[in-house]
C-alpha positions as CSV (number, residue, x, y, z in Angstrom):
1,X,92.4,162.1,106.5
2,X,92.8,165.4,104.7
3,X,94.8,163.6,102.1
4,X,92.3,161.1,101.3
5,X,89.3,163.8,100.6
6,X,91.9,165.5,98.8
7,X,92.4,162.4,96.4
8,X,88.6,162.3,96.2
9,X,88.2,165.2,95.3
10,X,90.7,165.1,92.3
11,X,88.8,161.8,91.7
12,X,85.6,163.4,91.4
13,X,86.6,165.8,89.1
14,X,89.1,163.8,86.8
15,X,85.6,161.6,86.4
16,X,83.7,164.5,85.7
17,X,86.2,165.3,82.8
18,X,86.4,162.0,81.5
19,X,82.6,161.5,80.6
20,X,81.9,164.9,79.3
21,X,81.9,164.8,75.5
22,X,84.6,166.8,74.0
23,X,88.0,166.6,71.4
24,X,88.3,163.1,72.9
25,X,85.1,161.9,72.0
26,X,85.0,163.5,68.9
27,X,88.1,161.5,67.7
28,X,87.4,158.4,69.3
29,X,83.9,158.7,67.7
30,X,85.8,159.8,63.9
31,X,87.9,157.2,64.3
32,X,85.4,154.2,64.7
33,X,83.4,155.6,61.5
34,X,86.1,156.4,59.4
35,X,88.4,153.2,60.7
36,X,87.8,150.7,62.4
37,X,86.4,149.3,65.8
38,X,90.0,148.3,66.9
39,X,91.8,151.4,65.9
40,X,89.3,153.3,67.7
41,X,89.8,151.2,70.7
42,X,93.7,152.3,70.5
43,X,92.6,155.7,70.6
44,X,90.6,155.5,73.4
45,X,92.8,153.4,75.5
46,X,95.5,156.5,74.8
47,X,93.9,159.0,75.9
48,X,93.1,156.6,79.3
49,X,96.7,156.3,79.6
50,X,97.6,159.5,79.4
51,X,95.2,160.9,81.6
52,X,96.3,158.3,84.2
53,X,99.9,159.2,83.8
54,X,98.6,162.9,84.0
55,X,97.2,161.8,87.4
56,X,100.6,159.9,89.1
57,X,102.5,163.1,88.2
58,X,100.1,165.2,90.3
59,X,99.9,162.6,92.6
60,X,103.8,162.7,92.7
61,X,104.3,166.6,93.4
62,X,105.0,167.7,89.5
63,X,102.3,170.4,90.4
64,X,104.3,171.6,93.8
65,X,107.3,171.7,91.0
66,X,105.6,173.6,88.5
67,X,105.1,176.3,91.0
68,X,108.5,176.7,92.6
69,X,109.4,176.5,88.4
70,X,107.2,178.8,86.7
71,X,109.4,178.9,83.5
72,X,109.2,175.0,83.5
73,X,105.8,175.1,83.4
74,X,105.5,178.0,80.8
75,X,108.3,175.8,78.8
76,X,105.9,172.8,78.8
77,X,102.7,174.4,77.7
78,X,104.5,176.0,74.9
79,X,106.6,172.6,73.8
80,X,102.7,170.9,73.9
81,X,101.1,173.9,72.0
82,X,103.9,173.3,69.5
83,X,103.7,170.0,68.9
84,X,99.5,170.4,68.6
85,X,99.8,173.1,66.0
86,X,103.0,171.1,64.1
87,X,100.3,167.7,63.6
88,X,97.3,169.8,63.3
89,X,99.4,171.1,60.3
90,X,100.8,167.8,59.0
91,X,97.5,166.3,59.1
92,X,95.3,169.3,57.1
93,X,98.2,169.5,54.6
94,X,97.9,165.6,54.2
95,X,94.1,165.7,54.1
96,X,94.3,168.5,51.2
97,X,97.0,166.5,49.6
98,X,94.8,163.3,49.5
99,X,92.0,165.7,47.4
């Protein structure tokens, strides 16, 4: 039973994440102006993907793992800021390129 309110819980506030307005919204919302309906579609129905993938890995215990691995953990986040920062780059340099 503990499990279950557990899983509600994580429900409730994976919910609560996914309708407030932030970077998700804001892109979904650029691309559908600046694109077009479809694209903008794609967009949103990554960012559901991922954050049900997101879910089945802390449903599977990659959170018990990140603990008993604190470097793995450490090593993600850093790999993921990366990455960010390397297309945040790409796409200003483009956008200044296209001026």
């Amino acid at each position: 039973m503990a499990d279950i309110s557990l899983l509600l819980s994580l429900l409730a506030v994976d919910l609560l994440a996914a309708v407030s307005p932030g970077a998700n919204f804001v892109l979904v919302t650029q691309a559908a102006i600046h694109r077009s309906r479809r694209y903008a579609a794609s967009v949103a129905l990554g960012f559901v993907t991922t954050n049900l993938v997101w879910c089945l890995a802390v449903l599977a215990g990659i959170s018990a793992l990140f603990k008993l691995a604190t470097w793995l953990y450490g090593a993600i986040k850093f790999t993921g800021g990366s990455g960010f920062h390397i297309l945040a780059h790409l796409l200003l340099y483009r956008t200044r390129r296209c001026r």
